[in-house]
C-alpha positions in Angstrom: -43.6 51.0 -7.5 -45.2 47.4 -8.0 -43.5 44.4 -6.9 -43.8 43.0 -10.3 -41.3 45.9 -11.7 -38.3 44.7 -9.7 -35.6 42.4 -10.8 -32.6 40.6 -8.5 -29.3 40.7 -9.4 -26.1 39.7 -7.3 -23.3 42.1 -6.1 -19.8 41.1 -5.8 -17.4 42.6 -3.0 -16.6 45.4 -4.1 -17.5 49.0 -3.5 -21.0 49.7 -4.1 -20.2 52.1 -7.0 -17.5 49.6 -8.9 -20.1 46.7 -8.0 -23.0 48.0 -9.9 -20.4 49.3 -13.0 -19.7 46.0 -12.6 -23.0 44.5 -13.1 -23.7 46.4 -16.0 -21.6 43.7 -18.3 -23.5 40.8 -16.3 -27.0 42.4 -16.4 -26.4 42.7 -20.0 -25.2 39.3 -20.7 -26.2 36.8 -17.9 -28.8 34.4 -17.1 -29.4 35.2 -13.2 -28.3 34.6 -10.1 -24.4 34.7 -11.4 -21.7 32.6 -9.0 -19.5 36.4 -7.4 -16.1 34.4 -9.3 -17.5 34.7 -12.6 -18.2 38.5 -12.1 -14.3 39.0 -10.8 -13.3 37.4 -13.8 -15.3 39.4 -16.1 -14.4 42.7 -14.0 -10.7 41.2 -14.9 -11.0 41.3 -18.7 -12.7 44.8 -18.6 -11.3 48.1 -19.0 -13.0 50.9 -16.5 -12.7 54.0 -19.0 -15.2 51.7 -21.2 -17.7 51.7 -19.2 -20.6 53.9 -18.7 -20.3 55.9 -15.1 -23.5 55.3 -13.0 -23.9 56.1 -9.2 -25.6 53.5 -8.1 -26.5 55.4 -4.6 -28.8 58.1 -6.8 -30.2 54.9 -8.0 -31.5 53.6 -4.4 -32.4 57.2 -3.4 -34.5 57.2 -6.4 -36.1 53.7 -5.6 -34.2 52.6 -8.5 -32.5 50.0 -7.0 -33.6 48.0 -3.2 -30.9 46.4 -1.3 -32.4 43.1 0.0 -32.0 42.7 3.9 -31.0 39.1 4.1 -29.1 38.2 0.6 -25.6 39.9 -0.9 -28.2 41.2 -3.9 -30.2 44.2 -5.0 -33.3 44.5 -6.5 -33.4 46.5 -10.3 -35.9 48.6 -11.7 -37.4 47.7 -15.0 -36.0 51.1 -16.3 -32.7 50.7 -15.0 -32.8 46.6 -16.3 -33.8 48.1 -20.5 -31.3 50.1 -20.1 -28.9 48.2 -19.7 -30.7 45.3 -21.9 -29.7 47.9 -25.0 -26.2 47.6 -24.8 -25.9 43.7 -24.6 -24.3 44.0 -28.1 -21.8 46.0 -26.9 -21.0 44.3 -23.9 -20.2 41.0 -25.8 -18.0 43.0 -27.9 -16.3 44.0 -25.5 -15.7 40.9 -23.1 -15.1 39.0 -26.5 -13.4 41.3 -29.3 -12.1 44.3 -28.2 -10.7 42.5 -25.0 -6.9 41.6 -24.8 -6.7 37.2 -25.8 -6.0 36.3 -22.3 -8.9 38.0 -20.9 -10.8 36.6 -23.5 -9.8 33.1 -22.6 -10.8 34.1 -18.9 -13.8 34.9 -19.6 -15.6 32.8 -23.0 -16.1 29.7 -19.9 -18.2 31.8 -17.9 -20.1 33.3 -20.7 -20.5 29.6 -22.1 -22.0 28.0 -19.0 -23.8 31.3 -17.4 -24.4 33.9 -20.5 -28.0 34.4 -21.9 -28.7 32.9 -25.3 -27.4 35.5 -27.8 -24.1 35.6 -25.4 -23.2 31.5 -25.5 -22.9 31.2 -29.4 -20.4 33.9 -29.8 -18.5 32.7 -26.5 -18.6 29.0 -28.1 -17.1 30.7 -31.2 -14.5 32.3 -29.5 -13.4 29.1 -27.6 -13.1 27.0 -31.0 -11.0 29.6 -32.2 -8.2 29.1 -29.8 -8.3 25.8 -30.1 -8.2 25.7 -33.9 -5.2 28.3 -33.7 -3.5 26.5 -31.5 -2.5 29.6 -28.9 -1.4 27.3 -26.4 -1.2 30.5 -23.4 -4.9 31.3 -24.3 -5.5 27.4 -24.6 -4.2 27.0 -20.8 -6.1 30.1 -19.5 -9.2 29.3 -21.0 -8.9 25.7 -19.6 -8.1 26.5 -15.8 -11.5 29.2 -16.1 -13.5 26.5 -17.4 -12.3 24.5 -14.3 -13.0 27.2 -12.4 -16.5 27.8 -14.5 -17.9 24.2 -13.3 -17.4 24.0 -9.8 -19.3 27.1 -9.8 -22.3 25.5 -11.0 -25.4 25.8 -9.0 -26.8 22.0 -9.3 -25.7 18.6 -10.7 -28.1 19.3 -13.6 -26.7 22.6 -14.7 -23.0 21.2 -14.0 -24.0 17.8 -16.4 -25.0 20.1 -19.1 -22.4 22.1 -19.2 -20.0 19.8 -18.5 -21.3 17.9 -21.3 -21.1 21.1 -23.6 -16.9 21.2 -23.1 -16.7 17.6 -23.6 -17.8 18.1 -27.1 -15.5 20.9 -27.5 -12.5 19.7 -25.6 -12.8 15.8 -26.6 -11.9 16.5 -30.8 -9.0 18.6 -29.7 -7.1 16.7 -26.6 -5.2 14.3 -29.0 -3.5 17.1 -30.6 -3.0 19.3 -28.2 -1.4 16.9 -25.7 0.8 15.6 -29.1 2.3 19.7 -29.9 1.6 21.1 -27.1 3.9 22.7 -24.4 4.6 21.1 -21.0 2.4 23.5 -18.9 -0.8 23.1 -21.6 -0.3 19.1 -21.4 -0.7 19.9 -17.8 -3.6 21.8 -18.0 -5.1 19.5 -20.4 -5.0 16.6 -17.9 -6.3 18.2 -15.0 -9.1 19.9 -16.9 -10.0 16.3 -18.1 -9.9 15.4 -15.0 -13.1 17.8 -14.2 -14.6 17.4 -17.5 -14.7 13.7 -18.6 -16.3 11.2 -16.5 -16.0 7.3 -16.9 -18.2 6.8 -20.0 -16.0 9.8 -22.0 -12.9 8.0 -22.0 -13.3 5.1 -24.4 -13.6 7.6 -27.2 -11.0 9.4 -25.5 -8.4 6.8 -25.1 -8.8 5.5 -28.2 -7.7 9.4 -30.1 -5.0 9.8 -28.0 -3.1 6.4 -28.5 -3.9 6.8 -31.9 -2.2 9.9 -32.3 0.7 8.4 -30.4 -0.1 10.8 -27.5 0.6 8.5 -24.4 4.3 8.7 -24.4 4.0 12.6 -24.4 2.2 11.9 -20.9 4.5 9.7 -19.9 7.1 11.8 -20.4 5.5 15.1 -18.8 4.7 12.5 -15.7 9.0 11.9 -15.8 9.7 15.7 -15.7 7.2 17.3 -12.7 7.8 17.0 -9.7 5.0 18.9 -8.3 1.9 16.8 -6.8 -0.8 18.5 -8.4 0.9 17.3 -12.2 1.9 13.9 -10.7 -1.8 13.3 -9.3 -3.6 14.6 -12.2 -1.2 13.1 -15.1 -1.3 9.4 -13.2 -5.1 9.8 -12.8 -5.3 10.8 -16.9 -2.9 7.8 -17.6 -4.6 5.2 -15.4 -8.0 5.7 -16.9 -6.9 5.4 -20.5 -5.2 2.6 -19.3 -8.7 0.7 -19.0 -9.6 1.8 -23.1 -6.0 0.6 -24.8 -4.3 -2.5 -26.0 -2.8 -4.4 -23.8 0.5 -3.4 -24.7 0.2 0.4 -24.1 -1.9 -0.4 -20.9 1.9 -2.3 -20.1 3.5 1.1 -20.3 1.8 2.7 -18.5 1.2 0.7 -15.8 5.4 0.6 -15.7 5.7 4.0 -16.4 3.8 5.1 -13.2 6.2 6.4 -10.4 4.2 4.8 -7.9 6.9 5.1 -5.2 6.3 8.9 -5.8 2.6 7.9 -5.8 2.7 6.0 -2.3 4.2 9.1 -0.6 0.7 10.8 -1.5 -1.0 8.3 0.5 0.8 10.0 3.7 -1.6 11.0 6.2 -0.7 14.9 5.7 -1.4 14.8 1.2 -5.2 13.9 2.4 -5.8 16.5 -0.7 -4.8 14.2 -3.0 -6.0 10.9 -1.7 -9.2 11.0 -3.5 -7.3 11.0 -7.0 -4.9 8.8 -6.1 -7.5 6.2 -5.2 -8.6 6.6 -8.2 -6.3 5.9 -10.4 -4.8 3.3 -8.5 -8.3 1.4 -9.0 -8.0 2.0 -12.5 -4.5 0.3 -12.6 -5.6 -2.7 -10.7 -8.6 -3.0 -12.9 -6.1 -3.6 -15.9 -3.1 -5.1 -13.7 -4.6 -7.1 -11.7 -2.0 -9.4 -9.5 0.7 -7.7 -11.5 -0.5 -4.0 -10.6 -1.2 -4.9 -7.1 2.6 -6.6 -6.9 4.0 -3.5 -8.3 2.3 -1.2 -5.8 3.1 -3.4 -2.4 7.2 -3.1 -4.1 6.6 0.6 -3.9 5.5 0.5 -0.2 1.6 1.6 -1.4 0.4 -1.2 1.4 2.7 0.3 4.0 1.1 3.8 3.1 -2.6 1.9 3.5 -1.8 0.4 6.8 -0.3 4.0 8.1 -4.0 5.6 7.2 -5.9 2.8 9.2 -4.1 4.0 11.8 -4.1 7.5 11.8 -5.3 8.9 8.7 -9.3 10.6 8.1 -12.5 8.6 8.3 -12.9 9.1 4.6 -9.5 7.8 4.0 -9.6 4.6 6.0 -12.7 4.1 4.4 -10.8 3.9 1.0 -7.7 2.5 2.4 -10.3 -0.5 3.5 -11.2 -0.7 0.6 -7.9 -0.9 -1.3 -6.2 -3.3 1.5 -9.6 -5.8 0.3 -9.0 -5.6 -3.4 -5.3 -6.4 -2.7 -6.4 -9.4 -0.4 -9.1 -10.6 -2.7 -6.4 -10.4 -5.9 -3.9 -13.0 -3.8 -1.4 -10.2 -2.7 0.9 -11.5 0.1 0.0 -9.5 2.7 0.5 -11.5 5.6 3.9 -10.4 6.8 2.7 -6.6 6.7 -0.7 -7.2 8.3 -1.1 -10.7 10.5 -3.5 -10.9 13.3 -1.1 -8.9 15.8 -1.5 -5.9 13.8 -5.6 -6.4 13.5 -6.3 -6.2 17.2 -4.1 -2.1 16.9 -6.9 -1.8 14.0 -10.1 0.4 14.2 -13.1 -1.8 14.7 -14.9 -1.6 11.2 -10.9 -2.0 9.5 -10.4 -5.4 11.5 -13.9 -6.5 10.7 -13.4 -5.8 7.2 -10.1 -7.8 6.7 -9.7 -10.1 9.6 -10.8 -13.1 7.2 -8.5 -12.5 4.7 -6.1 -12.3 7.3 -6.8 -15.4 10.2 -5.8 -18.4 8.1 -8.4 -21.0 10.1 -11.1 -18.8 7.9 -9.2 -21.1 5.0 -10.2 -24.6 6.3 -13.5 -24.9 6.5 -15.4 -28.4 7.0 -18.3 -30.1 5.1 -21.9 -28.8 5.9 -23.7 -31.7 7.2 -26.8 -31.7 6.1 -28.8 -33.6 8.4 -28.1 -31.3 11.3 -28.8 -28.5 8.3 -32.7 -29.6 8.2 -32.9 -30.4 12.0 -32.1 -26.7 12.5 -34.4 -25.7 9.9 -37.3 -27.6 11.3 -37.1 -25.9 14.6 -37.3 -22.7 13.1 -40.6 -23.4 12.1 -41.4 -24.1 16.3 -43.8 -21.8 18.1 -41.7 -21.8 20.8 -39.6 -18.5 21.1 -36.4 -20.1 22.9 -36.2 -23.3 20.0 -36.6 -20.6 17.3 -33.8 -18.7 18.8 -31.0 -21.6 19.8 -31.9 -22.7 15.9 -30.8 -19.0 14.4 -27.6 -19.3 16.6 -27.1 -23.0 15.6 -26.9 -21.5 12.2 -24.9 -18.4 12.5 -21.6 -21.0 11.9 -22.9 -21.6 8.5 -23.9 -17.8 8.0 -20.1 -17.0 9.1 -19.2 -19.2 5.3 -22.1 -18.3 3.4 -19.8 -17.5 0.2 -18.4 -21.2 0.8 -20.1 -22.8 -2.2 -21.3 -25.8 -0.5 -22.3 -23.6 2.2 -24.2 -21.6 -0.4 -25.6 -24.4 -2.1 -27.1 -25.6 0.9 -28.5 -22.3 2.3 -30.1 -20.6 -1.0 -31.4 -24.1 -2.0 -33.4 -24.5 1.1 -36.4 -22.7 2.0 -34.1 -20.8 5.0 -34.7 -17.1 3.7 -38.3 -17.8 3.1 -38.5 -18.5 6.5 -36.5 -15.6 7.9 -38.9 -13.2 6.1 -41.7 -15.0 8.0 -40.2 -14.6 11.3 -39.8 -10.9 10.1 -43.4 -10.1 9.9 -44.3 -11.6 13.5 -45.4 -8.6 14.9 -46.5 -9.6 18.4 -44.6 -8.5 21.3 -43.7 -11.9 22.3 -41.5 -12.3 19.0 -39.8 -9.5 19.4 -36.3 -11.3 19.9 -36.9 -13.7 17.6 -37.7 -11.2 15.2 -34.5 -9.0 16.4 -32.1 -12.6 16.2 -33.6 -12.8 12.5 -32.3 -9.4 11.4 -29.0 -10.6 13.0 -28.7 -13.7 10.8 -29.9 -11.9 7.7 -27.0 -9.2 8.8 -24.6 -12.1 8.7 -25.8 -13.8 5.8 -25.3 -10.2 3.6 -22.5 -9.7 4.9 -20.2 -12.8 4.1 -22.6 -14.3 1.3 -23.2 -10.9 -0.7 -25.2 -10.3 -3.6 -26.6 -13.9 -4.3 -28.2 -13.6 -0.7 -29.8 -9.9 -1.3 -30.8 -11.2 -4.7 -33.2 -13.3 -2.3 -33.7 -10.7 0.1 -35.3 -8.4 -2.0 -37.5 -11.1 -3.8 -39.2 -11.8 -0.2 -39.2 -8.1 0.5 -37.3 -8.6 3.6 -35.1 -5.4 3.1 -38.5 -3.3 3.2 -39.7 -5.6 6.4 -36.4 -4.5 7.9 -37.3 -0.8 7.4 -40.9 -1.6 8.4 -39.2 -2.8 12.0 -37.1 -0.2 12.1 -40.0 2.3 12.7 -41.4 0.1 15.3 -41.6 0.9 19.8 -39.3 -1.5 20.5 -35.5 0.2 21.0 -33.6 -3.2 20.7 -35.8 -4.4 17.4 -35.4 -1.0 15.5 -31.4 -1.2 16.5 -31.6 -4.6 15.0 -33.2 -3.9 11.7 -30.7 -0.7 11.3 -27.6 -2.2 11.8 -29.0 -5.4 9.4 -29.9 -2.8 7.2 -26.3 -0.7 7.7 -24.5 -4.3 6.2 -26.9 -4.9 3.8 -26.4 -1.9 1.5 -22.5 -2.0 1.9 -22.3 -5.5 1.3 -21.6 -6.5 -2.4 -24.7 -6.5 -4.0 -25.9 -3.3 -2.1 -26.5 -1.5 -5.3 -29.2 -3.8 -5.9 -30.8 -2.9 -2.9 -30.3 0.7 -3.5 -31.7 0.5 -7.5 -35.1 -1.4 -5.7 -35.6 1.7 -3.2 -35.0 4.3 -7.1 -37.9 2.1 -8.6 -39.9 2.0 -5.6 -39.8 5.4 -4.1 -38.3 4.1 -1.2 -35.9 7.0 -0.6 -38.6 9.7 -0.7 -39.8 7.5 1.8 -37.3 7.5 3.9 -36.4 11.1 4.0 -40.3 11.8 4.8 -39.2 9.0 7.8 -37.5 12.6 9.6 -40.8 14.2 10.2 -41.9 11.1 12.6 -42.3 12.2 16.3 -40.6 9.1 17.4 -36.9 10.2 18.1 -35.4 6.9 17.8 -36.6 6.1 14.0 -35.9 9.7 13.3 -31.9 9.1 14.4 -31.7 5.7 12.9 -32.9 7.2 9.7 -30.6 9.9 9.4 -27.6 7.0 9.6 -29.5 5.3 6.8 -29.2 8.5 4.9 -26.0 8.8 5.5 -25.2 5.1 4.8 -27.4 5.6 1.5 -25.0 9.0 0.9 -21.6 7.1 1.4 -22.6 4.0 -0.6 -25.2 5.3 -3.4 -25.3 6.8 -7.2 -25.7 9.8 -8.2 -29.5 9.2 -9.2 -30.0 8.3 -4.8 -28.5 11.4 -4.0 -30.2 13.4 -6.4 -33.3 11.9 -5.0 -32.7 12.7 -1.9 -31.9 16.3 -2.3 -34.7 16.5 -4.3 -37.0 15.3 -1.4 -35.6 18.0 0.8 -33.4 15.9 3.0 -31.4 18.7 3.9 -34.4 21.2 4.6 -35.7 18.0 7.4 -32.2 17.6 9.0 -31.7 21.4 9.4 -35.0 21.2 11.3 -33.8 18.5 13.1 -30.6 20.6 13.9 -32.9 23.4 14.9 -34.2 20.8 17.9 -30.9 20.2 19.2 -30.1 16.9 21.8 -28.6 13.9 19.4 -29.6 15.2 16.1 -26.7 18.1 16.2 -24.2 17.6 13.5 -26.8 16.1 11.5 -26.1 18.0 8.2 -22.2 17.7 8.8 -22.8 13.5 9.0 -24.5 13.3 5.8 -22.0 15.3 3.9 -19.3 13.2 5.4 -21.2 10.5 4.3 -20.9 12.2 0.8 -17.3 12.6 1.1 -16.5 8.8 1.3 -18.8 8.2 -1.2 -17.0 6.7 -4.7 -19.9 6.5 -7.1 -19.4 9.9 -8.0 -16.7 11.9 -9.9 -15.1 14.6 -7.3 -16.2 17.7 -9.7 -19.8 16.4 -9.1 -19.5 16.1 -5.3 -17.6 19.3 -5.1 -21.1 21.0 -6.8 -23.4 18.9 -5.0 -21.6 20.4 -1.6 -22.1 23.9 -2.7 -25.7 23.0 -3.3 -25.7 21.5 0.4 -24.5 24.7 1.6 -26.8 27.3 -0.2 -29.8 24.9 1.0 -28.3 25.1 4.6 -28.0 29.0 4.5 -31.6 29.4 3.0 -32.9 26.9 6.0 -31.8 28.1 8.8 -31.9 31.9 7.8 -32.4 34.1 10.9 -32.4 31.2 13.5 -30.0 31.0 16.6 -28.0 28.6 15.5 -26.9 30.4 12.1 -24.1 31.1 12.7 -22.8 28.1 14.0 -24.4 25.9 11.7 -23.1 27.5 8.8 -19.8 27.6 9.5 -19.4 23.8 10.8 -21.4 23.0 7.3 -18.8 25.2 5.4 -15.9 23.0 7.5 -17.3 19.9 6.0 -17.8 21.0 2.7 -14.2 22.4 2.0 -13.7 18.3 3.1 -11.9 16.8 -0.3 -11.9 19.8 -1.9 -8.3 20.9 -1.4 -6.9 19.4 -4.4 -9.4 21.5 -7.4 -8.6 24.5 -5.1 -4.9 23.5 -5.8 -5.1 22.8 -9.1 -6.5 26.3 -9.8 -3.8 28.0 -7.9 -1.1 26.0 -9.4 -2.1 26.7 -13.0 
């Protein structure tokens, strides 16, 4: 038989006979491949006296159907595929109609996202109908699958659209269901909006449900669980519309949050729930301000924060930094808690992040003099390599209070960074530490000045210079430009430097940066990646997975020596990264993972490779696996 006559379908795990009975509902009424949950739910709603009896091993004796050596999937016979392509009617029917409600509700998600065309209109039809009859069990079932339905989603693009399908759905309805509905759906509500709604759904959101008076409802299921899952999820639901209502409701709920309960999430061994909870208490500060911040440090939050620098996960000292900043920058008092004998107990990049909020000689800070100013900036222009480089250190002081406006004044209305990006572009060997004391000053300068220095940066292109040195023979120069680089894009006003490489293509050209035979630029570039993973957008990401950085560091993993654990840093990188909603880095994981397994299929280190990947992966993910068992 031609090649052209056979069609793939997946097999779930279970025996051969029962898997392809199985199939004949999914054949019938599924766009292919199909994620093995949805089939186990589907098998769940069906009832096996109603299905036609076909033994699938007649099938492969008779060519019918080819078992594929390397994939859990068998190939299907056009005969065997029309067939089954006659009964689709029936099969809807079935899953749909003659089905008990529940199983209805378990399935209508699946057949919404992953059904073929004539299937998602009747599944969209039954969905509307719970909801406009209120059956609050079906209501709760059918949310948790649609939970369940999304994570399963192959890519970002697939998950957005659907996503964006239930939204329109679930938005008209969560006022009233939250208002009459029972305890347990409320729940359910939350933590499905929780997967559903992203940042720019819950202005339209907000505004229903304080309209239908639905906040207090919330406040009062937060009083009455005790369980973490409703606590996280609820607080998370509340914080957000916190942002989106008057400033009297965004009051009670701020003081409505039990955010002593809250703190104990924060403890080292909850790192399940530490994403959320960062979350919403972001959201609450946004509002709060001062006031939110006071009420948290009451509640021992900062105690929590200062526990996790200590010995929590890299991912959550990363966003305890964070936090322990915002509180700092707001005018918390948090010297008694953290003063400079607790920084020097701190990991290196935590004191470096909040030793000047903490040292109080970073408050007194003299008058730039300006003469010495323009005396340091005329030597720069010298030819000799030792004056250029006593200048740069003369001016590292000021760099140290480049946010200081007078500082700031002095530096961006001078022709300094002009003059950095010249020193950049000396290429000959002699310059090479004046070049590599450059990046060190531009480093400092993006680091304590921010986003009005970068602005400048990137007008005098000496972000791309940087990743032009980067690439270059010299070990101490390329080290240089990656570390400038490293504090650069996780400085404030590092998106800006991020949206430059979208519009320029710089991140396809980065990722084709892997296939260098220099091994030095190739390992610099995969922590660039990374960096770019743990401080980017969804649009960088996307970008980067689109240029098939995962394919390059499995090949890179397939050489061995320094580049091991490659594909494991860059979805740790991804883990820490808070541009992106959970659901969407939970799908973008599972896309890691089926590239991984495609990449290094039959290779030595299979094995291995696939299971440390599958380690990092189930990284954050702990919480949506709990909310599904919980509901």
């Amino acid at each position: 038989m031609g090649e052209s006559n056979i069609q793939p379908f997946h097999i779930c795990n279970l025996c051969t006979r029962s898997s392809f009975i199985c199939e004949r509902e999914r054949t019938i009424s599924w766009e292919e491949p199909v994620p093995e949950a949805c089939l186990e739910s589907v098998w769940s709603a069906l009832v096996q006296d109603s299905l036609f009896p076909i033994v699938v091993s007649k099938l492969v004796e008779g060519s019918l159907v080819i078992k594929l050596e390397y994939q859990s999937m068998y190939h299907m016979h056009d005969m065997v595929s029309l067939y089954l392509e006659n009964k689709a009617n029936d099969a809807a029917h079935t899953l749909l109609t003659d089905s008990f409600p529940e199983y209805a509700a378990l399935v209508a998600p699946w057949l919404f996202i992953f059904g073929k065309e004539t299937v998602k209109g009747p599944a969209e039809q039954k969905m509307r109908s719970f909801f406009s009859l209120l059956e609050f069990m079906e209501i709760e079932i059918l949310l948790g699958s649609t939970t369940q339905a999304l994570m399963a989603c192959k890519s970002i693009s697939e998950f957005e659209a659907s996503r964006l399908g239930f939204s329109k759905l679930l938005g008209p309805r969560i006022a009233e269901l939250i208002s009459v509905g029972s305890q347990a759906l409320i729940v359910a509500v939350t933590k499905a909006i929780t997967v559903v709604f992203f940042q720019g759904d819950y202005a339209n959101l907000a505004q229903s449900i304080e309209t239908a008076g639905s906040v207090n409802k919330l406040i009062c299921v937060l009083r009455g669980y005790e369980d973490s899952s409703s606590l996280a999820n609820v607080s998370a639901v509340l914080a957000k519309v916190s942002e989106h209502v008057s400033a009297k409701t965004a009051d009670e709920i701020l003081a409505s949050i039990p955010m002593d309960r809250i703190a104990e999430l924060l403890s080292p061994e909850n790192e399940e729930w530490h994403e959320i909870v960062f979350t919403t208490l972001a959201s609450l500060i946004k509002v709060g301000n001062l006031k939110a911040v006071e009420i948290m440090i009451e509640a021992g939050v900062d105690k929590k924060l200062l526990v996790l620098l200590g010995c929590g996960s890299e991912i959550s000292q990363h966003h305890a930094i964070i936090m322990l900043k915002t509180f700092c920058e707001l005018g918390a008092p948090l010297k008694e808690c953290m003063g400079p004998g607790l920084l020097i107990h701190l990991p290196w990049h935590a004191r470096l992040a909040l030793e000047r909020f903490v040292l109080s000689d970073q408050n007194v800070a003299s008058s730039p003099k300006p003469q010495y100013f323009e005396v340091l900036l005329h030597r720069i222009l010298q030819t000799d390599s030792k004056g250029i480089i006593e200048a740069i250190q003369g001016l590292l002081p000021l760099a140290e209070r480049a946010n200081d406006p007078r500082v700031q004044d002095l530096l961006l209305g001078s022709n300094l960074c002009d003059r950095l990006a010249f020193l950049l572009q000396r290429r000959e060997p002699e310059n090479n530490q004046v070049r590599s004391q450059t990046a060190f000053l531009v480093m400092k300068l993006a680091c304590t000045g921010a986003e009005p220095y970068i602005r400048r940066f990137l007008e005098l292109n000496i972000v791309h210079e940087l990743i032009a040195m980067m690439q270059s023979s010299t070990n101490d120069l390329q080290d240089s430009a990656y570390h400038a680089l490293h504090q650069i894009v996780y400085a404030k006003g590092g998106s800006l430097v991020l949206q430059r490489f979208l519009q320029l293509g710089t991140i396809e050209k980065l990722v084709n940066l892997l296939d260098r035979k220099c091994v030095k630029t190739k390992d610099l570039t995969v922590q660039l990646l990374v960096d770019i993973a743990a401080v980017g957008t969804k649009p960088c990401i996307q970008r980067m997975l689109s240029s098939q950085v995962i394919e390059k560091l499995v090949s890179l993993e397939k050489a061995g020596g320094s580049f091991s654990g490659s594909v494991s840093r860059y979805i740790h990188g991804l883990n820490m990264c808070e541009n992106i909603q959970s659901a969407e880095r939970a799908v973008m994981k599972q896309h890691i993972l089926r590239k991984v397994r495609s990449a290094v299929r039959g290779h030595d280190l299979e094995t291995s490779l696939i299971a440390s990947v599958e380690v990092c992966v189930s990284e954050g993910t702990k919480a949506a696996s709990s909310s599904r068992r919980n509901k």
